[in-house]
Each structure stands twice: as structure tokens, then as C-alpha cells.
C-alpha positions in Angstrom: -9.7 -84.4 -15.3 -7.4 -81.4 -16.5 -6.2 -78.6 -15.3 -7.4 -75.3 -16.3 -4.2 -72.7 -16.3 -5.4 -69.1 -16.7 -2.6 -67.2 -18.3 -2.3 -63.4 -16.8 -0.1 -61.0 -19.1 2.2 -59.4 -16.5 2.2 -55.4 -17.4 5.5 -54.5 -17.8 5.0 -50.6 -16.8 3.7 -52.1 -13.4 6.6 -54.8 -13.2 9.5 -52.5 -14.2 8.3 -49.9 -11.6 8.0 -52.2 -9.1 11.9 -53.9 -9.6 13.1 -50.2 -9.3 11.5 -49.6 -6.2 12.6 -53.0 -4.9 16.3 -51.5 -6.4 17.1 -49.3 -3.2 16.4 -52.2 -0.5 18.3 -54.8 -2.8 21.3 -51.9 -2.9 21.0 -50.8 0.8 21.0 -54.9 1.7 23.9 -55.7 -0.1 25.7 -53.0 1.3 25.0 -53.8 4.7 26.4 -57.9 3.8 29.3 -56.7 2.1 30.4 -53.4 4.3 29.0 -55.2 7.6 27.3 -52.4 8.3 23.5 -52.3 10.6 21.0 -51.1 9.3 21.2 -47.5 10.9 24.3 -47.9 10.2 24.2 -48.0 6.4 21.6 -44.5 6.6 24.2 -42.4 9.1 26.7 -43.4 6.2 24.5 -42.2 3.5 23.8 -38.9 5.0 25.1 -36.6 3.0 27.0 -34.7 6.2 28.2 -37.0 8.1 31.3 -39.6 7.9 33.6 -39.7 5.1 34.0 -43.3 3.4 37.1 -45.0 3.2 38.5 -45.6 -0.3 38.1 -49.2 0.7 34.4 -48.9 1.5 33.7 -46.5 -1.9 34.9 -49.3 -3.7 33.2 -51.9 -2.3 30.4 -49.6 -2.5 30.6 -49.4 -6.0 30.7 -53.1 -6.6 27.3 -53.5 -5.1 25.8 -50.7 -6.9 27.1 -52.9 -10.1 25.7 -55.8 -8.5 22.3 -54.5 -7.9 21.8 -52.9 -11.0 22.8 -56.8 -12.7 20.1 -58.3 -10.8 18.0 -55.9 -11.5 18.6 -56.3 -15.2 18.7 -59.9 -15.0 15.0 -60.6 -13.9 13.8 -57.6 -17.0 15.2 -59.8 -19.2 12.1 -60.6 -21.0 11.6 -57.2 -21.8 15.0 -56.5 -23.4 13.4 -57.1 -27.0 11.7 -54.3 -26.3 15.0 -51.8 -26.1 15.4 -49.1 -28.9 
């Protein structure tokens, strides 16, 4: 006997919105790895008052925002035909 597959087109609206919500917690995670920073830690440095940032930490800062924004672009793939 055979298996049925039902085949469910994706909408890529709904998927794109979805991987940029997804985009802060993937950005605030790698953060936290690279920076060793907690948690609460990583929001009391992203108030917009409070500590400064090292030059070290800005640029390392800057390499996960780049990092982030690759895997983000990496799993839309599929839809870069789709690019004016």
C-alpha cells in the first residue's frame, strides 16, 4: 500500500513574517553566546540609558547583527526568485 503525501503550499507573507519575528530572539541569543551576557543582562545593555558598550562589545555586536540577518536570509531562500 502507498503512501498518500498531501502537499501544503507554505504562504510566504505568513512565513516571511514569522522568520522576522523569530529575527529579535535569534539576534538577542547570539548576543548573549558571543558577549556572555544573561539574559537580563543583554536588555539592561540595550536600554537606551544605561551602560555604554565597549568598542570591543559594538563590534562584536555588529558581527551577530550580520550573522542573524544571514540566517535569516539563508532559510528565505526559496523566495529570492521572487526579488525585484
Amino acid at each position: 500500500m502507498r503512501k498518500r503525501t498531501l502537499l501544503i503550499e507554505t504562504n510566504m507573507l505568513h512565513e516571511m513574517h514569522a522568520q522576522t519575528i523569530k529575527l529579535s530572539n535569534l539576534f538577542r541569543d547570539i548576543v548573549c553566546r558571543e558577549c556572555g551576557y544573561s539574559v537580563p543582562t543583554y536588555y539592561r545593555k540595550a536600554r537606551p540609558s544605561d551602560t555604554k558598550l565597549s568598542n570591543a562589545e559594538k563590534e562584536k555586536i555588529a558581527e551577530c547583527f550580520d550573522s542573524s540577518i544571514d540566517k535569516i536570509r539563508d532559510s528565505m531562500k526559496k523566495y529570492l526568485k521572487y526579488r525585484f
